[in-house]
LUMRO-114445 format. One record per residue (C-alpha): residue number from 0; chain; x, y, z. Coordinates in steps of 0.25 Angstrom, whole numbers, plus 5000, padded with zeros to 4 digits. Example, Ala and Ser with C-alpha at 12.3 -4.5 7.8 and 13.67 -1.06 7.14 Angstrom:
BEGIN
+-----+------+------+------+------+
! pos ! unit !   xx !   yy !   zz !
+-----+------+------+------+------+
!   0 !    A ! 5049 ! 4982 ! 5031 !
!   1 !    A ! 5055 ! 4996 ! 5029 !
+-----+------+------+------+------+
//
This chain:
BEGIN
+-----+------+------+------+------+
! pos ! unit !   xx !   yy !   zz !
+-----+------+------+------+------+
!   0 !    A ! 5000 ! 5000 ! 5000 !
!   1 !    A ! 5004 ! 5014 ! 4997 !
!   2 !    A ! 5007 ! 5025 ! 5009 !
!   3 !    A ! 5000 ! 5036 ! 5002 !
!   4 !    A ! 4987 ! 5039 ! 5009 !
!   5 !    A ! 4988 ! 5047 ! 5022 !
!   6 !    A ! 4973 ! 5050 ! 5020 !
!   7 !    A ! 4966 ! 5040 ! 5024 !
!   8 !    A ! 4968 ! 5026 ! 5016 !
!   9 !    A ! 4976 ! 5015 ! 5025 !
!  10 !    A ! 4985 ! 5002 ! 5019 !
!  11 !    A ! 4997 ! 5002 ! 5026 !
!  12 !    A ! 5001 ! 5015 ! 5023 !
!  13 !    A ! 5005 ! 5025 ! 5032 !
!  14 !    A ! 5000 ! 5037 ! 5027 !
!  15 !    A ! 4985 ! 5029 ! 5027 !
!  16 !    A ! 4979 ! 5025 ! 5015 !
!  17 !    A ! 4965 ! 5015 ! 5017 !
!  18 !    A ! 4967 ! 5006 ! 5005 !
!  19 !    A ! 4957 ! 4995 ! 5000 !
!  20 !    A ! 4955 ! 4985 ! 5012 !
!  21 !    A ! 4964 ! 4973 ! 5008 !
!  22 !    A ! 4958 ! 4960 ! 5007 !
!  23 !    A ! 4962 ! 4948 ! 5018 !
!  24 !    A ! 4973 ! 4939 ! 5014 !
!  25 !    A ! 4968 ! 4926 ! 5009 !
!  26 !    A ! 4960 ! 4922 ! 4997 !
!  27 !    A ! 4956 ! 4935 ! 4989 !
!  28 !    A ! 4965 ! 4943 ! 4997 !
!  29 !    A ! 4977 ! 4949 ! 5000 !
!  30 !    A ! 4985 ! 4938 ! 5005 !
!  31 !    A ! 4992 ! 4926 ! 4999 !
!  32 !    A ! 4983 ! 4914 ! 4994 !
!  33 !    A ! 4988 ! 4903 ! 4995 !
!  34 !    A ! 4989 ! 4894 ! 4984 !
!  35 !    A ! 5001 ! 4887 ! 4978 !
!  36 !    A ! 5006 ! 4885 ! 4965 !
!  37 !    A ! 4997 ! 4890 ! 4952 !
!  38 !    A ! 4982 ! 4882 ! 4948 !
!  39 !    A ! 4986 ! 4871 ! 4938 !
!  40 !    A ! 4984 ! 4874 ! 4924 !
!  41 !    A ! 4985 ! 4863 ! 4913 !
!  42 !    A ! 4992 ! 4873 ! 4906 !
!  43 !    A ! 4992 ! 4889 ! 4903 !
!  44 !    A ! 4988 ! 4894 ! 4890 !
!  45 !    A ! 4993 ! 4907 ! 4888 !
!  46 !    A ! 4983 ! 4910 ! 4875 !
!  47 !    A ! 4971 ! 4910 ! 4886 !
!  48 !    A ! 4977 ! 4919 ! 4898 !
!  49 !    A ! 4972 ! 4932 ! 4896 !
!  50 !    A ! 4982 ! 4942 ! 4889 !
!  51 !    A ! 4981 ! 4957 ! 4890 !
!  52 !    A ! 4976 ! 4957 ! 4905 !
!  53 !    A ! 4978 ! 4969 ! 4914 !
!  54 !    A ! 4974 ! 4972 ! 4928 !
!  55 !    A ! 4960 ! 4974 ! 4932 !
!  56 !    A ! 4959 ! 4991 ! 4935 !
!  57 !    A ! 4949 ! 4987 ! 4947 !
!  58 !    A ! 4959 ! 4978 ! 4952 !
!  59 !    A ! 4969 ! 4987 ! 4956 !
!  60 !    A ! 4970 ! 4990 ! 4970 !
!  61 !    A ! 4965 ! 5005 ! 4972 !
!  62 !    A ! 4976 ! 5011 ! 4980 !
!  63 !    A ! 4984 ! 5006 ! 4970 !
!  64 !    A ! 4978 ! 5010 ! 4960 !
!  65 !    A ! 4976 ! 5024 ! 4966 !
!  66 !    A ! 4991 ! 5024 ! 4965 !
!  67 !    A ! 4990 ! 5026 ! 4950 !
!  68 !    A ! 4983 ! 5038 ! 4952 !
!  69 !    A ! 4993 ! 5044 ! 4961 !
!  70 !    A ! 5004 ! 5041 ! 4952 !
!  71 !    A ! 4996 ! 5050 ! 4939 !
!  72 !    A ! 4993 ! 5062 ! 4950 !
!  73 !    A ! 5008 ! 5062 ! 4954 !
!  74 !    A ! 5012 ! 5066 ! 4940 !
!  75 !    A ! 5002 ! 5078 ! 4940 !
!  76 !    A ! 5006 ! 5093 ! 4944 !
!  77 !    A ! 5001 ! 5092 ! 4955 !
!  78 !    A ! 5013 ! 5098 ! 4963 !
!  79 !    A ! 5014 ! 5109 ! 4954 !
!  80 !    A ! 5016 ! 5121 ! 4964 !
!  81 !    A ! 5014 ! 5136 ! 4959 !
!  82 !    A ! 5028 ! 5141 ! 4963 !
!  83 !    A ! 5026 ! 5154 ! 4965 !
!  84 !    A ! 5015 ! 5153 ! 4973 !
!  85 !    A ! 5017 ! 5141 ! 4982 !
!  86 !    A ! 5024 ! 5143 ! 4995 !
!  87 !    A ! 5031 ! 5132 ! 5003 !
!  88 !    A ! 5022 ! 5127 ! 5016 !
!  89 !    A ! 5011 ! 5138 ! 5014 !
!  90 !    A ! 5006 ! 5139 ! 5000 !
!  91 !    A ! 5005 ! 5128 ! 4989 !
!  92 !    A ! 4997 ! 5133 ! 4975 !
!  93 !    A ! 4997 ! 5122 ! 4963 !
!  94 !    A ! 5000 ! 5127 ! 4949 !
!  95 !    A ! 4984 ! 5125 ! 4946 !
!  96 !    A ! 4984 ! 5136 ! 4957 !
!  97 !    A ! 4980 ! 5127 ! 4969 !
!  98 !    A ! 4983 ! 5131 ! 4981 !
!  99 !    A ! 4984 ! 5127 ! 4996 !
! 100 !    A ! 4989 ! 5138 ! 5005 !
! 101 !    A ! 4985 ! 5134 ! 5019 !
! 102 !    A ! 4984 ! 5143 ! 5030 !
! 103 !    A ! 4995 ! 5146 ! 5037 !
! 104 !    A ! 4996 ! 5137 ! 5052 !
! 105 !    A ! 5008 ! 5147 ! 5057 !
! 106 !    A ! 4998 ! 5159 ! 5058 !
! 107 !    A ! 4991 ! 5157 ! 5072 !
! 108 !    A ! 4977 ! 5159 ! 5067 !
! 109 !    A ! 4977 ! 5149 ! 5058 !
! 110 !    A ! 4983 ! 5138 ! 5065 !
! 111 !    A ! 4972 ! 5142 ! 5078 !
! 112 !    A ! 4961 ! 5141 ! 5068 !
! 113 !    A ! 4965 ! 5128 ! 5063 !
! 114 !    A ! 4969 ! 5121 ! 5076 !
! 115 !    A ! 4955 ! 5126 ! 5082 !
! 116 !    A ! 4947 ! 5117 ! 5072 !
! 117 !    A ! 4956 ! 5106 ! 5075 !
! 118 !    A ! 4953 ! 5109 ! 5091 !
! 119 !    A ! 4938 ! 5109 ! 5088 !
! 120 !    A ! 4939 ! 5097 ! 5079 !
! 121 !    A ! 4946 ! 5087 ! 5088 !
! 122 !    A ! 4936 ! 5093 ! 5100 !
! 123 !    A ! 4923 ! 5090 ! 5093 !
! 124 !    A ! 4926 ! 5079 ! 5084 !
! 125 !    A ! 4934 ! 5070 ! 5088 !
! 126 !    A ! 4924 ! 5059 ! 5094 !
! 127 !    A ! 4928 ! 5046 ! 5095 !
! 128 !    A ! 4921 ! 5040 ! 5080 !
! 129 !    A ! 4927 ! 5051 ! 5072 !
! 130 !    A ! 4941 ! 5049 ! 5079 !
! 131 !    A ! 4940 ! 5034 ! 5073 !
! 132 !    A ! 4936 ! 5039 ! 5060 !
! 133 !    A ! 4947 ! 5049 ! 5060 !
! 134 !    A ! 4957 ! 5038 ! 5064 !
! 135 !    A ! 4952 ! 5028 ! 5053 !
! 136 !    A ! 4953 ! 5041 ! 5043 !
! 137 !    A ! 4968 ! 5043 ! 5047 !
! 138 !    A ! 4972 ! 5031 ! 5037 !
! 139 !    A ! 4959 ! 5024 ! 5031 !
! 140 !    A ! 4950 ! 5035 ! 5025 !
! 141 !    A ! 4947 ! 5027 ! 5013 !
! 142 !    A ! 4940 ! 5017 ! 5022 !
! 143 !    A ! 4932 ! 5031 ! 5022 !
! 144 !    A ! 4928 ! 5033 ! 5008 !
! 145 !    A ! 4927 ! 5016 ! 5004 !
! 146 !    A ! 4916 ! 5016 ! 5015 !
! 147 !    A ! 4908 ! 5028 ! 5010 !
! 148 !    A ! 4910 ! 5026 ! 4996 !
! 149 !    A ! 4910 ! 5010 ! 4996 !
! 150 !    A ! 4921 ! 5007 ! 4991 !
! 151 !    A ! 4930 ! 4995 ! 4988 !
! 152 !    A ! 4943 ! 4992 ! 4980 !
! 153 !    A ! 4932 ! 4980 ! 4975 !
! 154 !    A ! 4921 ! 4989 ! 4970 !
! 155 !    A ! 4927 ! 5002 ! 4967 !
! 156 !    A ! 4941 ! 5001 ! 4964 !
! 157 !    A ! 4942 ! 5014 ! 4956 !
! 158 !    A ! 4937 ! 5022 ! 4964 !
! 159 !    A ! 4944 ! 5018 ! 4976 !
! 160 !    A ! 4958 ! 5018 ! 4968 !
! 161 !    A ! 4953 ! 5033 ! 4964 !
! 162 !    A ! 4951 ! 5038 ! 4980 !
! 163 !    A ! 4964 ! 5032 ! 4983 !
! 164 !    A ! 4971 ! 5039 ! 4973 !
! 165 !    A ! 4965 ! 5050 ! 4982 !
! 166 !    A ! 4973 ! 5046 ! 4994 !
! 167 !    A ! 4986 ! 5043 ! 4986 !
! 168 !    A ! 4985 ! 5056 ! 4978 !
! 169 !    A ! 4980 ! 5064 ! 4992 !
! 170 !    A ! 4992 ! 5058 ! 5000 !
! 171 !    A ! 5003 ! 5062 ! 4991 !
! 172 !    A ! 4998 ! 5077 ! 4989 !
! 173 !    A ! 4994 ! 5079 ! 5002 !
! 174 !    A ! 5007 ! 5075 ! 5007 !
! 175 !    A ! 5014 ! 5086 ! 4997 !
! 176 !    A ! 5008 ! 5096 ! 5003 !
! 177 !    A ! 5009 ! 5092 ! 5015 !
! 178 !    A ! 5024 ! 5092 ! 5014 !
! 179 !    A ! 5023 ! 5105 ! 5005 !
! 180 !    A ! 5014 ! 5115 ! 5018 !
! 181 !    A ! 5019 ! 5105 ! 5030 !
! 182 !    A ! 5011 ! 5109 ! 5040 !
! 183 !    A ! 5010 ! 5105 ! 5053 !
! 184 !    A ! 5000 ! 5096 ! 5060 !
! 185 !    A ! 4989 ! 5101 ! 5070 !
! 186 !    A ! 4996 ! 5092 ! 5082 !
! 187 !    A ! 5007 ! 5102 ! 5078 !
! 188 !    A ! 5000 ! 5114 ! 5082 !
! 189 !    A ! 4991 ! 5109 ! 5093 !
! 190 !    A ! 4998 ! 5094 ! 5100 !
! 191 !    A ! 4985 ! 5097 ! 5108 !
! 192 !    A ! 4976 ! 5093 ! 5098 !
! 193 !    A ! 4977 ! 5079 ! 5100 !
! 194 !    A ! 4976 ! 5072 ! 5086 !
! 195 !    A ! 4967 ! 5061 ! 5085 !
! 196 !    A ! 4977 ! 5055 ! 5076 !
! 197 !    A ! 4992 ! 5056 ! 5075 !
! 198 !    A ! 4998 ! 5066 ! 5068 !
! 199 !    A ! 5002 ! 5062 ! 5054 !
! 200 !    A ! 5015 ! 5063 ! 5051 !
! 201 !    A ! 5015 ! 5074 ! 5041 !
! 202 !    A ! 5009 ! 5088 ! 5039 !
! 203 !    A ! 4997 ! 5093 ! 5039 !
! 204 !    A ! 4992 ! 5100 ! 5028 !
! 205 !    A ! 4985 ! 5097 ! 5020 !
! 206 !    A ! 4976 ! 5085 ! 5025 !
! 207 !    A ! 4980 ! 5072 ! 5017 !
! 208 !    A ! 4967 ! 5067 ! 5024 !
! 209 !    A ! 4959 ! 5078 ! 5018 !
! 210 !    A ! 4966 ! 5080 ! 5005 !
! 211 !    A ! 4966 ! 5064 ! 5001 !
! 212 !    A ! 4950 ! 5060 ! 5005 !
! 213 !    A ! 4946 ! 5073 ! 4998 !
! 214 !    A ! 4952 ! 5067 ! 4985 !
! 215 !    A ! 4947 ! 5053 ! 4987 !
! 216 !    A ! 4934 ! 5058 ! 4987 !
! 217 !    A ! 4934 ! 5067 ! 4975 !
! 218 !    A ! 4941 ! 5055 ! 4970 !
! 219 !    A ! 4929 ! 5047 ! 4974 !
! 220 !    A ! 4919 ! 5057 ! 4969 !
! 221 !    A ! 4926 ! 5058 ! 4953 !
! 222 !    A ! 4922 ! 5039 ! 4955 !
! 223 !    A ! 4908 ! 5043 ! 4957 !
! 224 !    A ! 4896 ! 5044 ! 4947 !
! 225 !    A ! 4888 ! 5055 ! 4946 !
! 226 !    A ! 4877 ! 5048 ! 4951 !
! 227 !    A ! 4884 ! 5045 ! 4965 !
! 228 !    A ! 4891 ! 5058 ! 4966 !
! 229 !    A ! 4879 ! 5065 ! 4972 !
! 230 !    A ! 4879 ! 5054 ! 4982 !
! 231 !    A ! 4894 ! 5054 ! 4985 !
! 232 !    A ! 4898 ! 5066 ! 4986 !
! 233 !    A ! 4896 ! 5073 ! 5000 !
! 234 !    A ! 4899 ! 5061 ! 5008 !
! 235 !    A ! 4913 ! 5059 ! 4999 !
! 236 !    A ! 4916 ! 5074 ! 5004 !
! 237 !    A ! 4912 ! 5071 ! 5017 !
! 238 !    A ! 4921 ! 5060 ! 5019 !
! 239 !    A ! 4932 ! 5067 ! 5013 !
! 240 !    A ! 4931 ! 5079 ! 5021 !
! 241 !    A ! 4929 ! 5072 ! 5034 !
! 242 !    A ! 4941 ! 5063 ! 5032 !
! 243 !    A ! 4951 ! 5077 ! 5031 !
! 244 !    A ! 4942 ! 5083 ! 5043 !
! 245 !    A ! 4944 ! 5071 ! 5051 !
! 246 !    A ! 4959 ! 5074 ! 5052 !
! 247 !    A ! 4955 ! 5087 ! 5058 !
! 248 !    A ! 4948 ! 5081 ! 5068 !
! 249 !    A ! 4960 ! 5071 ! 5071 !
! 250 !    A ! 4967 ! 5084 ! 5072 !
! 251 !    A ! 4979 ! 5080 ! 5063 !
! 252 !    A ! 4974 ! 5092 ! 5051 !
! 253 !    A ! 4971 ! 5106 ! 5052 !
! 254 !    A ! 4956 ! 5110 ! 5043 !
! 255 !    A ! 4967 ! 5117 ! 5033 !
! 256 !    A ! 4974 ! 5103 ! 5030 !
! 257 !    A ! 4960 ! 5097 ! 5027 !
! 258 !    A ! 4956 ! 5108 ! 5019 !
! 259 !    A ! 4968 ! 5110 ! 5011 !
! 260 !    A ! 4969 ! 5093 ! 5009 !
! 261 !    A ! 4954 ! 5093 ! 5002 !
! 262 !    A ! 4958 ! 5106 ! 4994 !
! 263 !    A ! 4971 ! 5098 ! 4988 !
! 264 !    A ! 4960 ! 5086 ! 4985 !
! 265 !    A ! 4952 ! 5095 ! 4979 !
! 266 !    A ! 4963 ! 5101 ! 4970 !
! 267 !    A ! 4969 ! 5085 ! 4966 !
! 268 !    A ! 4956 ! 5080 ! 4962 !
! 269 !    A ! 4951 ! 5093 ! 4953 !
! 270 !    A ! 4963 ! 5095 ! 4945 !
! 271 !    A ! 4972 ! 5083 ! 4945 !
! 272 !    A ! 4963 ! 5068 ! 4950 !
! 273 !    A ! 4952 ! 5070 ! 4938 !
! 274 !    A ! 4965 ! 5072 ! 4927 !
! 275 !    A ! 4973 ! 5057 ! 4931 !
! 276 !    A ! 4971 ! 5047 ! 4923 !
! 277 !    A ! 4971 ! 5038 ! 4935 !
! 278 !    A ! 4960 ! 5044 ! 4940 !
! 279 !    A ! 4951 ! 5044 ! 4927 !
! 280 !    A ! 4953 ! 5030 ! 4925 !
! 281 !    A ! 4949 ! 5028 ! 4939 !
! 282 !    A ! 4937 ! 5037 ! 4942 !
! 283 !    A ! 4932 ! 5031 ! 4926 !
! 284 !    A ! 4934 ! 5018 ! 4933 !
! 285 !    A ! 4927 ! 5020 ! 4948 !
! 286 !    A ! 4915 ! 5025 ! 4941 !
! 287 !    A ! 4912 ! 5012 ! 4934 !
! 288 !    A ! 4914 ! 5007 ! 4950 !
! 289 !    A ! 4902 ! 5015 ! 4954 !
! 290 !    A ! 4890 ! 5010 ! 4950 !
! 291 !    A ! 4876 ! 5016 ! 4953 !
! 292 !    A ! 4861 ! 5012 ! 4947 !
! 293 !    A ! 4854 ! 5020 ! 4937 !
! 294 !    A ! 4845 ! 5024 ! 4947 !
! 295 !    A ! 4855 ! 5032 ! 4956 !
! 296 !    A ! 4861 ! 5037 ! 4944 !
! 297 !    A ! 4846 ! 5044 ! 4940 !
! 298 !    A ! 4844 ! 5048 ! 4953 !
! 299 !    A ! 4858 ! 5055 ! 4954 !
! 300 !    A ! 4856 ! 5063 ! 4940 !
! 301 !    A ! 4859 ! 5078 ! 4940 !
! 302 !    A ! 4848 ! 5088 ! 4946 !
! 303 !    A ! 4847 ! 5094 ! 4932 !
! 304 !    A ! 4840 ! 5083 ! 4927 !
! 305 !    A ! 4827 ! 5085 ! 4925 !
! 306 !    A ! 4818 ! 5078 ! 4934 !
! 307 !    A ! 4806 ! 5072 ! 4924 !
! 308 !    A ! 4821 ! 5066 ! 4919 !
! 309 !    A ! 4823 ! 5059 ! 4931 !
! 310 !    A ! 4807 ! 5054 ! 4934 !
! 311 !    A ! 4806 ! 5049 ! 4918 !
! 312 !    A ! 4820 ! 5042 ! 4920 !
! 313 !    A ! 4815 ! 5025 ! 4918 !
! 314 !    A ! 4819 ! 5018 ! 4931 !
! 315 !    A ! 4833 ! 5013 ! 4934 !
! 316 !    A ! 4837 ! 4999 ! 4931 !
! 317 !    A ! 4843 ! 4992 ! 4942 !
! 318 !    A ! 4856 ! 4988 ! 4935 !
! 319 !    A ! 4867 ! 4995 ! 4940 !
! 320 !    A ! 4874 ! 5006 ! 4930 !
! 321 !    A ! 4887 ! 5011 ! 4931 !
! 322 !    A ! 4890 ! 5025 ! 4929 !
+-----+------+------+------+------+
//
């Protein structure tokens, strides 16, 4: 497994990613069979096995997979600073012209303001089911989104390789800005505080928590048809927006490193994720994977359509279309 994730996806891996729940050892799964030797064959004829065969797609594991995406966003110019308008530690701006510039922590207003949401945060809600949450959060947010959105390496490969590639793309930016401000932690400022979990041991800003679960769901949301969008929508920002608040409430981010982490996601998946290859051939693919019936589809068409339309619409068959 691959040590990319620090937002949320464990397997192994220190910086925390939940990958796809491996099988027990045994027959069909990740252990040795045991078996000696090879079946007996009267002979082989090599004119009868199949030429030309290639892997199955849906067979690749998806944190795998997601790697392939990570390896085409790499390439991109996504580290191309405006030079004379970035600053080292205070102000980063893009060649596209975006921006992050967070407010300064060494000017005494701003670091009171910050640290007395924090204060009021671990005061009021910090009660003993959220704390469990936050702590499963810390390493296994994907368990998070496989259970809302239903998901399964088996069922919906695609798609999972795609949110993945939102952790592993998330990981690797978030730490370069990280590197590039290298601000300090709130245990830094205030010991006091009293973290629900250990401080992580590197800076603060922005939030990888934040920055990597809001691009898993706008990854997430580029899978889904039309028809289900409607459905999905609020609770994928909900879910994304609560994982980066929990680590406020743990104490370990200040609001700006949440902010600016779901700013950055925001920025990757409008101007870069919709332009990758990888990620075409995989949101193409995970919309075959979610299947709905023609009824929901006629229930979900656009307000504009005119309402004798939808009443003179013949009735849904029950088969199942995919769209």
């Amino acid at each position: 497994m691959f040590g990319f994730m620090n937002g949320g996806m464990n397997g192994g891996m220190n910086g925390g990613m939940a990958a796809a729940p491996q099988p027990a050892s045994g027959a069909g799964g990740a252990g040795a069979l045991p078996f000696d030797g090879v079946l007996a064959l009267r002979e082989i004829d090599a004119y009868h096995v199949p030429l030309g065969a290639t892997f199955p797609k849906a067979s690749w594991t998806p944190d795998l997979r997601a790697q392939l995406v990570l390896a085409e966003f790499g390439v991109t110019n996504w580290r191309q600073i405006n030079e004379d308008e970035t600053v080292a530690g205070e102000k980063w701006q893009h060649v596209d012209g975006f921006c992050l510039a967070p407010p300064s922590l060494d000017i005494p207003d701003n670091l009171e303001a910050e640290l007395a949401l924090l204060i009021e945060r671990s005061q009021f809600q910090r009660n003993g089911a959220r704390v469990a949450e936050i702590a499963h959060q810390a390493d296994n947010s994907m368990d998070y989104w496989q259970t809302l959105l239903a998901l399964s390496p088996a069922s919906k490969p695609a798609t999972m390789a795609l949110m993945i590639s939102g952790f592993a793309i998330g990981q690797m930016v978030g730490m370069y800005f990280k590197d590039f401000f290298h601000r300090a932690r709130p245990a830094h400022y205030l010991p006091s505080l009293m973290t629900v979990l250990p401080t992580p041991a590197h800076p603060a800003f922005p939030s990888n928590h934040a920055l990597q679960n809001e691009l898993v769901g706008l990854l997430a949301l580029r899978c889904l048809p039309d028809s289900l969008r409607a459905c999905y929508s609020d609770p994928i920002t909900s879910l994304a927006y609560r994982i980066g608040e929990n680590r406020e409430i743990a104490g370990v981010h200040f609001t700006q490193d949440s902010d600016a982490g779901r700013l950055i996601a925001r920025w990757l998946d409008r101007d870069f994720m919709g332009r990758l290859d990888t990620v075409q051939s995989l949101v193409a693919e995970a919309r075959d994977e979610w299947q709905v019936s023609a009824k929901v589809a006629l229930h979900h068409l656009p307000a504009a359509v005119p309402l004798a339309i939808r009443e003179t619409e013949p009735a849904a068959p029950d088969s199942m279309a995919v769209l």
